[in-house]
C-alpha positions in Angstrom: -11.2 3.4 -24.6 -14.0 3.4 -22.1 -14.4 1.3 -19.1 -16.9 0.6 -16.6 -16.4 1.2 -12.9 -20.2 1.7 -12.3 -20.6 -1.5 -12.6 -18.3 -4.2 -11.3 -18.8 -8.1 -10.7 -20.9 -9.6 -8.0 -18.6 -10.7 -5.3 -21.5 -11.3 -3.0 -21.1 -15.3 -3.3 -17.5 -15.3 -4.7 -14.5 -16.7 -2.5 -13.6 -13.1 -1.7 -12.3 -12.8 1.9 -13.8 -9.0 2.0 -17.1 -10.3 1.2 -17.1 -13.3 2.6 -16.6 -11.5 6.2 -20.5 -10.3 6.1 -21.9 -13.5 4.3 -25.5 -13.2 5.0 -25.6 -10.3 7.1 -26.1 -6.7 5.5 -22.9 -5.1 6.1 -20.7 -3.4 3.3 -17.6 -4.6 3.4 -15.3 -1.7 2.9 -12.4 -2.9 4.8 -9.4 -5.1 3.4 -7.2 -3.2 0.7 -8.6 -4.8 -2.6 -10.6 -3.2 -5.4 -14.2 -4.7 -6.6 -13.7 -3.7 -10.2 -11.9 -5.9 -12.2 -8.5 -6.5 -13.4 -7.9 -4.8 -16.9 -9.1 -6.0 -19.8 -5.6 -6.6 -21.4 -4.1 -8.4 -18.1 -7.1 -10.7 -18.2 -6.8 -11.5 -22.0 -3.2 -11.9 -21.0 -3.8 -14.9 -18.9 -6.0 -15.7 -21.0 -3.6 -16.6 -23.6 -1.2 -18.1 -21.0 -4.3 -20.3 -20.0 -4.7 -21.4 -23.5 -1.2 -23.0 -23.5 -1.9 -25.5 -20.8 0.9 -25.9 -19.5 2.1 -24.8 -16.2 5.6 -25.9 -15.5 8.4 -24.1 -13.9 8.8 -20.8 -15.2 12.0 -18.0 -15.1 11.5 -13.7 -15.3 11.6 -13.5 -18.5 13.6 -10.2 -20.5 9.8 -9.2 -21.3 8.8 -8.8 -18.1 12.2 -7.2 -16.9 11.9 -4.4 -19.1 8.2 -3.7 -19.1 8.5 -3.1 -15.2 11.6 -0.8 -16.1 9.5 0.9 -19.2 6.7 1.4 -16.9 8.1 3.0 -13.6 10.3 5.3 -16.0 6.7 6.1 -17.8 4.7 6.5 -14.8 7.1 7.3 -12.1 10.2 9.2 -13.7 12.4 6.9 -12.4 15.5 5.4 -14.1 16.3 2.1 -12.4 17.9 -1.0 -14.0 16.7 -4.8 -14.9 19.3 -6.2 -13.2 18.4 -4.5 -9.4 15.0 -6.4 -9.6 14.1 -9.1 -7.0 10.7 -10.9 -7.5 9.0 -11.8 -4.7 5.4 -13.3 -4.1 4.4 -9.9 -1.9 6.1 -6.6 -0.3 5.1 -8.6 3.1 7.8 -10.8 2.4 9.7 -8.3 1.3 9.7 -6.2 4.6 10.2 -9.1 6.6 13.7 -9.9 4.6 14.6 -6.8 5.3 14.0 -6.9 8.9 16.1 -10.1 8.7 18.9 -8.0 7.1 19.2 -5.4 9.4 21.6 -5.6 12.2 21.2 -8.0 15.0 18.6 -9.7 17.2 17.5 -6.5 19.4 18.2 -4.0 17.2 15.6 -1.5 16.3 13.2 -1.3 13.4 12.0 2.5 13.4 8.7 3.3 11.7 5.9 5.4 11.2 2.0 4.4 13.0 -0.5 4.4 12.1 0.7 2.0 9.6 -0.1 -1.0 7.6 -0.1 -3.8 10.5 2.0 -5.9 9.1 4.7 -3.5 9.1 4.1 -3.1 13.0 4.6 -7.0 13.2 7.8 -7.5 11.1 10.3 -6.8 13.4 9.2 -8.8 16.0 9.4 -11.8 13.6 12.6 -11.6 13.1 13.6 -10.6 16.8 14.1 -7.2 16.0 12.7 -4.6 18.0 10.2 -2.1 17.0 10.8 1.6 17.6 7.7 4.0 16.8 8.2 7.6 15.7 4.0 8.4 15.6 2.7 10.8 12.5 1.0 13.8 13.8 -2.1 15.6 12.9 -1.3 18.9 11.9 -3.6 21.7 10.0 -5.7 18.8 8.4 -2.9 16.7 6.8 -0.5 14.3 8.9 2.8 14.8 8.9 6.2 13.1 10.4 7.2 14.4 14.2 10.3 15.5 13.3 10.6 17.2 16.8 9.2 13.8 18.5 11.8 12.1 16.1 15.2 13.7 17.4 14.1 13.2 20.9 13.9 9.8 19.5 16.6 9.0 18.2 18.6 10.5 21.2 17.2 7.2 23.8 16.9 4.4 20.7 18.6 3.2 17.9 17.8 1.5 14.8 19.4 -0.3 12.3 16.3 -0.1 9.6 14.1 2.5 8.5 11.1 1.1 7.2 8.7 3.4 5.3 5.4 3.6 3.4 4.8 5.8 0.3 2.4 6.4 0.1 1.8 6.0 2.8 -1.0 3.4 4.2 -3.2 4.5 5.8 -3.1 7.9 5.8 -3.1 8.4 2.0 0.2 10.3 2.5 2.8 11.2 -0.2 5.4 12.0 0.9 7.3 15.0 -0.6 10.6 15.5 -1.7 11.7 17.3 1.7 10.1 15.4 3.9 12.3 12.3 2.2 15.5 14.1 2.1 15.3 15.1 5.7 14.8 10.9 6.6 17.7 10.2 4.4 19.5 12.9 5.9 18.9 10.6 9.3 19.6 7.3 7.5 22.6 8.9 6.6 23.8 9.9 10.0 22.5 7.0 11.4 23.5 4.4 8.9 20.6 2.6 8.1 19.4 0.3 5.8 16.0 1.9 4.1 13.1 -0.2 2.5 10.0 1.7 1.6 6.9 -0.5 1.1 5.9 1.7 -2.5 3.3 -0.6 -3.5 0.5 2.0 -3.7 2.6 4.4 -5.9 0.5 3.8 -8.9 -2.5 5.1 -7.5 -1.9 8.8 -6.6 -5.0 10.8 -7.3 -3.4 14.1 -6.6 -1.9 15.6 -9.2 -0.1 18.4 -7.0 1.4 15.8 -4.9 3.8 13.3 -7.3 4.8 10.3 -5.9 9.0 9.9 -5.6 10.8 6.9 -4.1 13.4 7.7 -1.8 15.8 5.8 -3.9 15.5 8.3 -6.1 16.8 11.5 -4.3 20.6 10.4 -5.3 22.9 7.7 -5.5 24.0 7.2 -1.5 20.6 7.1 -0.8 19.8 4.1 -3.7 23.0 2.6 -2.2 21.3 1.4 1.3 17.4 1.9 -0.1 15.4 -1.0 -0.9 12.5 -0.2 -2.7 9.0 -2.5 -2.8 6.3 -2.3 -5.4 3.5 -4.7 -7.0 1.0 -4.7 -9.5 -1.0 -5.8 -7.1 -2.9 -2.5 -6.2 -3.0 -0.6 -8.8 -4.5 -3.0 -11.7 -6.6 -5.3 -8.7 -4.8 -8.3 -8.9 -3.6 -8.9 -5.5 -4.1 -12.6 -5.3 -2.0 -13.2 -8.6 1.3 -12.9 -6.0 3.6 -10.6 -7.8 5.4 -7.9 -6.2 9.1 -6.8 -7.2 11.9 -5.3 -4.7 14.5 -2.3 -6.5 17.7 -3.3 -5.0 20.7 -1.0 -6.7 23.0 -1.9 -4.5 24.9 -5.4 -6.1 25.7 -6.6 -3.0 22.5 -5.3 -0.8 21.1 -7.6 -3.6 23.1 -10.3 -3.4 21.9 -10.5 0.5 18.9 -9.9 0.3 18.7 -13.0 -2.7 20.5 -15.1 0.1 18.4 -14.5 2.7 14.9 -15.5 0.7 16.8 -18.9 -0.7 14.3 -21.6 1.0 12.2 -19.8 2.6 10.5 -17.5 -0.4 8.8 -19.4 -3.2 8.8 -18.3 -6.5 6.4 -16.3 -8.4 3.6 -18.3 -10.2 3.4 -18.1 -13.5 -0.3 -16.6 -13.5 1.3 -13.6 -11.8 4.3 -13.2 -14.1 2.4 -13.2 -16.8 -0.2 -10.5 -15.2 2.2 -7.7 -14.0 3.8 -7.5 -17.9 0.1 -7.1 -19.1 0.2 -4.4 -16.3 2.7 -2.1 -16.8 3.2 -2.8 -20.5 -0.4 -2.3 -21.4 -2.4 -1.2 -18.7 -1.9 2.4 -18.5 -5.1 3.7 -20.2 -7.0 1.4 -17.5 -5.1 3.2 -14.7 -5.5 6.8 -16.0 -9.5 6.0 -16.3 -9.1 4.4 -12.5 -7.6 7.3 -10.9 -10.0 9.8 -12.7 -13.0 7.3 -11.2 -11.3 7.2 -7.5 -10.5 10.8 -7.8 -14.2 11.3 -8.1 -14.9 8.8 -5.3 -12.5 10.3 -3.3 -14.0 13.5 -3.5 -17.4 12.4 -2.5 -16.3 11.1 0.2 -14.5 14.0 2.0 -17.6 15.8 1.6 -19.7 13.7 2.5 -17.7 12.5 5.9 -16.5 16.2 6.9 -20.2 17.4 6.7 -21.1 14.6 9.8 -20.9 15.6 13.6 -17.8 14.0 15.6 -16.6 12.4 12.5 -13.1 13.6 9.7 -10.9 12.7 7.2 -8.0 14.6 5.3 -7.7 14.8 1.8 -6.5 11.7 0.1 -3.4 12.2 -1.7 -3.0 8.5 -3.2 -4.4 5.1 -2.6 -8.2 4.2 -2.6 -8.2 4.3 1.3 -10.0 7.1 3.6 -8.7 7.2 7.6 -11.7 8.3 9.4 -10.6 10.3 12.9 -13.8 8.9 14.8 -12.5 10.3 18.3 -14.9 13.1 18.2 -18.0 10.6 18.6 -16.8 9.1 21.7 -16.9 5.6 20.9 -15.0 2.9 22.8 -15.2 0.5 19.6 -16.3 2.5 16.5 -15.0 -0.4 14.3 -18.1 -2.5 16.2 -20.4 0.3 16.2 -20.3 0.9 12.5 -20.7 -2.7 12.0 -23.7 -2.7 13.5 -25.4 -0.2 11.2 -24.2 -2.1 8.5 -20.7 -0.5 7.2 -17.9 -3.0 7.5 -14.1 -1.4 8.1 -10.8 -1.3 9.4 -10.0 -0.7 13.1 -7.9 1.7 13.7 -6.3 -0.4 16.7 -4.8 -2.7 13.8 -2.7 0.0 12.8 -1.7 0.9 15.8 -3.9 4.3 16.6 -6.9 4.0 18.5 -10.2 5.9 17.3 -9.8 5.8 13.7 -11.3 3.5 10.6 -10.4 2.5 7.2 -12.5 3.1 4.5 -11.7 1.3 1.1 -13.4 3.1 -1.5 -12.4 1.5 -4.3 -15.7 0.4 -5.4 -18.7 1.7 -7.3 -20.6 4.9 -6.9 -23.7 3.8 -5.8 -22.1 1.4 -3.2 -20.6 4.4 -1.7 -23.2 6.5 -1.8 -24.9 3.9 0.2 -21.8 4.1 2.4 -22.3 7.5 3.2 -26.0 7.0 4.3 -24.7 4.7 6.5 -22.4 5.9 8.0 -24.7 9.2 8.7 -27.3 6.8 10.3 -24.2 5.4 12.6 -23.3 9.4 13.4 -26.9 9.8 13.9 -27.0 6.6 16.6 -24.0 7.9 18.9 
C-alpha cells in the first residue's frame, strides 16, 4: 500500500501548538517533537468507528488492546513481555515523574544523561529529588556516555534512580547492547531503580543499530527496570494521550499503580482505541515512514555538514537532528535562526548550550526549504 508523505495536511491555521508559534510570521516551525503527516489510515478509520457509536462513557483496557501492544513490541522489537506488567498512563511524562516519586527519599539523587529531553531534567526536582548529571560526550562524530566522567561520579554522589532515554532524545542515540549492560552493571552495584523513557523506539531508521530495552538484557535487570513507550511518536498521534509503562516486577507494579491513584487520570477512550489501530495494524504505515525519514534524514546530514561552523551526527532513530552550532559563534543561535525564518529547539532547554533541534518529520520540499535557510542564516554569521 502506498502512502503519501509528500504531501501532508495544512496545519498553517490548525490549533497546532508548532504552528501556531509563527502564526503570521514566515518562520518554519521545525521545533516541538510531532510529525505533520497524518496519523495512519487504519488508526483514523479506527476512531472513526468508535466515533460512530456515540457514546463516550467510561471505558476499561480491554484484552484487545493488551495483547495487540504485546503482539506488536514482540513483532517489532523482539521482546517477550506480558499483559499483565502493563500500566496505562496518559504520557511517559507522567510516567517519569512516578518514578521519581518512587525512588528513595526527598534528596536523593536522580542520575541522568544531558543533553536530554527537558522534562526529564525537571522531574526530579518535582518530586524533591535531586538531579545528578552524568553529561554525553562528543566522540569521533557520535556521542557517547562518559563512562570515565561517570565513575568519578559516582564516587562524590549517589542516586537512587537511573533514568534513561532510548533512544535517546535528542541526540538520536541507540543505545547498544554494551553500552546498556555496563549501566545495569552500575544499577546493579548501585541498587537502583531504572526507567527508560523508550517512547521513540518505533522509529529507528538505522538498520545497523536495533533498538533493545534494557529490560530486556535479563531477568535482574526487568526486576528493577521500568520501561515507557507510546504510540504517540511513531504513528503521530501525540495528543490522543496514550502511553503504556512495562513493569515486570509485581510489586514495582503494584507501587507504582499506588502512587498514580488520584493524581493520574485515565486514558480517554479516543486514545485507547488509537494505539490498538497502532500496533495491531499500523505496521505497513511505519515501515513506509521510516523508509521516508530515512531519506529525510539523509538529506539532511548532507546538507547541514556541507555548511561552515555548523554539524550534526548521523541519526540513528527518531525524526530529530541536534545541530552543534558552536562553531558559528553565536550567543543565541535559537534567535538567530529564527530570524531567517527556521523555527527550532534551543539547545539550552536540554541542558547544552550551542546546539538546536531540528524536527524533520515533515515533507521533502519543506525541508528542502529548510536547508536553504538555514544556509542563508550560515551565510548571515
Amino acid at each position: 500500500m502506498a502512502f503519501d508523505f509528500d504531501t501532508p495536511p495544512d496545519r498553517r491555521h490548525s490549533d497546532s501548538i508548532k504552528w501556531q508559534r509563527y502564526a503570521h510570521r514566515d518562520v518554519l516551525p521545525m521545533w516541538v517533537a510531532d510529525m505533520d503527516f497524518a496519523a495512519p489510515p487504519a488508526v483514523r478509520e479506527a476512531l472513526q468507528a468508535r466515533l460512530d457509536h456515540g457514546v463516550f462513557g467510561y471505558a476499561h483496557v480491554s484484552t484487545a488492546l493488551r495483547e495487540a501492544i504485546v503482539e506488536g513490541i514482540a513483532r517489532d522489537h523482539d521482546w517477550q513481555i506480558e499483559p499483565d506488567w502493563l500500566v496505562f498512563l496518559p504520557g511517559v511524562v507522567q510516567g517519569f515523574n512516578l518514578a521519581c516519586r518512587l525512588a528513595g527519599e526527598p534528596g536523593d539523587g536522580v542520575l541522568t544523561f544531558p543533553p536530554i529531553y527537558p522534562p526529564m531534567l525537571l522531574a526530579p526536582d518535582n518530586h524533591q529529588r535531586r538531579l545528578v548529571r552524568s553529561e554525553l560526550v562528543l566522540k569521533g562524530g557520535r556521542w557517547e556516555y562518559d563512562w570515565d566522567g561517570l565513575d568519578a561520579l559516582l564516587a562524590t554522589q549517589s542516586a537512587r534512580l537511573l533514568m534513561l532515554c532510548n533512544p535517546h532524545n535528542p541526540v538520536g542515540r541507540v543505545w547498544t547492547r554494551e553500552e546498556l549492560t555496563r549501566l545495569a552493571w552500575h544499577a546493579e552495584k548501585h541498587d537502583w531503580l531504572i526507567c527508560s523513557d523508550d517512547i521513540h523506539c518505533g522509529l529507528v531508521i538505522d538498520s545497523a543499530q536495533p533498538y533493545l530495552p534494557i529490560a530486556a538484557l535479563d531477568e535482574a535487570i526487568a526486576q528493577r527496570s521500568i520501561t515507557l513507550m507510546a504510540p504517540s511518536k511513531t504513528w503521530n498521534i501525540p495528543a490522543l494521550g496514550c502511553a503504556f509503562a512495562v513493569i515486570p516486577n509485581a510489586h514495582l507494579r503494584k507501587q507504582y499503580l499506588a502512587s498514580a491513584r488520584g493524581l493520574i487520570p485515565d486514558v480517554n477512550v479516543l486514545g485507547l482505541v488509537a494505539c490498538e489501530a497502532a500496533y495491531r495494524d499500523g505496521g505497513p504505515w511505519r515501515e513506509a515512514l521510516l523508509a521516508y525519514l530515512q531519506s529525510n534524514a539523509r538529506a539532511l546530514l548532507a546538507g547541514v555538514n556541507a555548511l561552515p561552523g555548523l554539524s550534526m551526527t548521523q541519526v540513528e532513530a527518531t525524526y530529530l537532528a541536534w545541530l552543534d552550532c558552536r562553531g558559528l559563534g553565536l550567543t543565541d543561535p535559537q534567535r538567530h535562526f529564527e530570524r531567517h525564518g527556521l523555527g527550532l529547539s534551543d539547545g539550552r532547554d536540554f541542558g547544552l548550550n550551542g546546539f538546536l533541534r531540528l524536527n524533520f518529520g515533515c515533507s521533502r520540499a519543506l525541508l528542502d526549504e529548510a536547508l536553504q535557510r538555514l544556509a542563508t542564516a550560515v551565510r548571515a554569521v
